[in-house]
C-alpha positions as CSV (number, residue, x, y, z in Angstrom):
1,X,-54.3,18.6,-33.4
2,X,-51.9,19.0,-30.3
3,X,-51.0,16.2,-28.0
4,X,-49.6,17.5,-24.5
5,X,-47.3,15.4,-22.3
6,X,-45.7,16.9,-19.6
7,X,-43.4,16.1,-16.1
8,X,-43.3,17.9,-13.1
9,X,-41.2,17.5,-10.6
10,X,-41.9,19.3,-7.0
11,X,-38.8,20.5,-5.0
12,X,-39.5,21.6,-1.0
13,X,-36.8,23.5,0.7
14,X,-37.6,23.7,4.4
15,X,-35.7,25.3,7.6
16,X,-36.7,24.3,11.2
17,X,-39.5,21.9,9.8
18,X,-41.2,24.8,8.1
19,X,-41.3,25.4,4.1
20,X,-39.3,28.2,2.7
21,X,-39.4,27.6,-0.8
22,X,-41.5,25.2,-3.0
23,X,-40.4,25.1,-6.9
24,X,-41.7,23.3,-9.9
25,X,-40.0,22.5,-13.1
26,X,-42.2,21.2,-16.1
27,X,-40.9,19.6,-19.2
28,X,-43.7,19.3,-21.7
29,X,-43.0,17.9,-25.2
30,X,-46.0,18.8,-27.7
31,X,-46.8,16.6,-30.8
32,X,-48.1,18.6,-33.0
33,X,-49.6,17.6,-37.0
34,X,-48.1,19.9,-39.2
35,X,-49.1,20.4,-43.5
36,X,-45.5,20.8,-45.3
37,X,-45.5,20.1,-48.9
38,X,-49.1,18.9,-48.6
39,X,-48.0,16.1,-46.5
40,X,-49.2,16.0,-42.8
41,X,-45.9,15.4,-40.5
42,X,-45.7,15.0,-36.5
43,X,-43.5,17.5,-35.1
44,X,-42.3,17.5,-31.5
45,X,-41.8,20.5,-29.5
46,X,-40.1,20.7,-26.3
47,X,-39.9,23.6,-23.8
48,X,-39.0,23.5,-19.6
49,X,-40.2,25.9,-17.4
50,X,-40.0,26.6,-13.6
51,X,-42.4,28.0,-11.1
52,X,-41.4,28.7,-7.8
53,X,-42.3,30.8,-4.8
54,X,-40.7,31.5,-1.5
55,X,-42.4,32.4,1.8
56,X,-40.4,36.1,1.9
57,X,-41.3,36.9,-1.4
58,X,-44.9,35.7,-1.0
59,X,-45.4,37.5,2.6
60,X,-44.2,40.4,0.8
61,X,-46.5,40.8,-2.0
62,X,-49.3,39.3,0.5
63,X,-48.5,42.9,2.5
64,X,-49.2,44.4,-0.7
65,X,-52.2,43.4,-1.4
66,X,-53.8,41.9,1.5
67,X,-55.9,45.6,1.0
68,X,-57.8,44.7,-1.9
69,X,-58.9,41.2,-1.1
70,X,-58.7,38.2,1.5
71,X,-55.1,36.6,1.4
72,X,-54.2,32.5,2.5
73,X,-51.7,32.6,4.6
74,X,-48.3,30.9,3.3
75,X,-49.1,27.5,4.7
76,X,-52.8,27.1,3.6
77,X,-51.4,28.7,0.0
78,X,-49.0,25.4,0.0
79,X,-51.7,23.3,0.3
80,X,-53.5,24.4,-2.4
81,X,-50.5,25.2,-4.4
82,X,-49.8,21.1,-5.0
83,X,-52.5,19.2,-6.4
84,X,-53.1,22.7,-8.6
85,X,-49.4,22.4,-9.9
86,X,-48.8,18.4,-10.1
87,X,-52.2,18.2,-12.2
88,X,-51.8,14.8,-10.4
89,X,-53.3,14.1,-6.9
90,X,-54.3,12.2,-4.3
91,X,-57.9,12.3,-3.6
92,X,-57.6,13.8,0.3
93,X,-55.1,16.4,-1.5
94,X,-58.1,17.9,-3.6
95,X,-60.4,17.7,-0.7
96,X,-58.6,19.5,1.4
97,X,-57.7,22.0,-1.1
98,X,-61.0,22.5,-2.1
99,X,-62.0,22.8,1.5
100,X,-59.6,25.4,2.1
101,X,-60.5,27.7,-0.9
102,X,-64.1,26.9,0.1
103,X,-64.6,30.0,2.4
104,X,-68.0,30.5,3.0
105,X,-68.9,26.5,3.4
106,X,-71.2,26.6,0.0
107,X,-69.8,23.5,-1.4
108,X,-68.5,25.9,-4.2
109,X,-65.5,28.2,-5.1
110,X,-66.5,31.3,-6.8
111,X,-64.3,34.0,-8.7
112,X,-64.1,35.6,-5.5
113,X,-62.7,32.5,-3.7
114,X,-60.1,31.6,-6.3
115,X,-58.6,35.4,-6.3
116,X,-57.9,34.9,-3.0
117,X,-55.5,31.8,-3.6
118,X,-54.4,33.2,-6.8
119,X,-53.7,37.1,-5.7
120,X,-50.3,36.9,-4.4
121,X,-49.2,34.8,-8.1
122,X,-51.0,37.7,-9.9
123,X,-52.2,40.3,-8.3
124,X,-53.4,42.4,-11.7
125,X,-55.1,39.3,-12.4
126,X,-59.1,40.2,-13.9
127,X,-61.8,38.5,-12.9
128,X,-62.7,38.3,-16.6
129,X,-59.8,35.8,-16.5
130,X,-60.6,34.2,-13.5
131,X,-63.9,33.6,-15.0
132,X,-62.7,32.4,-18.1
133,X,-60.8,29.6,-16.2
134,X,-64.1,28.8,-14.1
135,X,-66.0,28.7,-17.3
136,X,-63.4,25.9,-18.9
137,X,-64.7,23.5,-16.4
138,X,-68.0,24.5,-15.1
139,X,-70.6,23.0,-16.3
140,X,-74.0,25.3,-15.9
141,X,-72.1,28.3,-16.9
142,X,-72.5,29.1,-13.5
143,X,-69.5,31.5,-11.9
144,X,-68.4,29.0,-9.4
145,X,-67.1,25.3,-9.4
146,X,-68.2,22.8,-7.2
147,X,-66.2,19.8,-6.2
148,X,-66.2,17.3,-9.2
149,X,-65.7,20.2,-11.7
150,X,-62.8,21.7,-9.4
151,X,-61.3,18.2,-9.6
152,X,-61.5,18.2,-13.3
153,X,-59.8,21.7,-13.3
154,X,-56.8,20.4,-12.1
155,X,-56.3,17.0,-14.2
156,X,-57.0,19.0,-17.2
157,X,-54.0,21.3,-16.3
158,X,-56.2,24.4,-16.3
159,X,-54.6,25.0,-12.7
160,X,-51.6,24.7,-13.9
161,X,-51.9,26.9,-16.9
162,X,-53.5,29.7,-14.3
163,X,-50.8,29.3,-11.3
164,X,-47.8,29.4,-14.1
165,X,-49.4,32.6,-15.9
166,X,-50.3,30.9,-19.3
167,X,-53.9,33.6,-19.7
């Protein structure tokens, strides 16, 4: 059994009033129960990581592959970026998020939806894997979220886990 605790901390580096940079650094510390000698021990296992992504480098790759599929543009990506990263929110934050990856107004994201927010972060990302995600939390086994199960994405760290590349 593995027991997950975890800070984030949010840094936004702006220039005129408009982001240029927004960067998260996680420290998780993992219990884990461990057999050694027959004896069941709790080990604790640290690591820090850093995500970050700049408006330059994310126009960039969004020239790149703003052919194959829909891209947000850098403003609307932020948006969505924090609740998704903090695994913490604040109810309008999710709304709004969810409202903005919300495309077609069906009260749902789909695979199609979600590529579009997470194409710039990895563009050689499958739909398989997108779908895997979707399937963590939805429900009916359905390939879209609605709302409440897109909300439970994102306190169960699964948007985390799929922004910082851990597929």
């Amino acid at each position: 059994m593995t027991d997950l605790h975890y800070t984030v901390t949010e840094t936004i580096y702006r220039r005129y009033g408009q982001v240029t940079e927004i960067v998260y650094e996680y420290d998780e510390v993992r219990e884990e129960q461990v057999l050694e000698n027959m004896q069941t021990k709790t080990e604790k296992r640290t690591r820090t990581y850093q995500a970050s992504i700049t408006r330059t480098e994310y126009e960039r790759i969004a020239n790149k592959v703003q052919y194959q599929r829909y891209v947000l543009p850098f403003d609307t990506f932020v948006t969505i970026l924090r609740p998704f990263m903090m695994g913490t929110y604040a109810a309008e934050e999710v709304r709004e998020a969810f409202r903005l990856l919300d495309k077609n107004s069906s009260n749902t994201i789909d695979v199609e939806e979600l590529a579009g927010f997470l194409s710039v972060l990895h563009p050689i990302m499958s739909k398989e894997t997108l779908l895997g995600y979707i399937n963590k939390v939805a429900r009916d086994g359905h390939n879209y979220i609605n709302f409440d199960e897109f909300s439970q994405m994102i306190l169960r760290g699964v948007g985390r886990d799929i922004v910082c590349g851990h597929f």
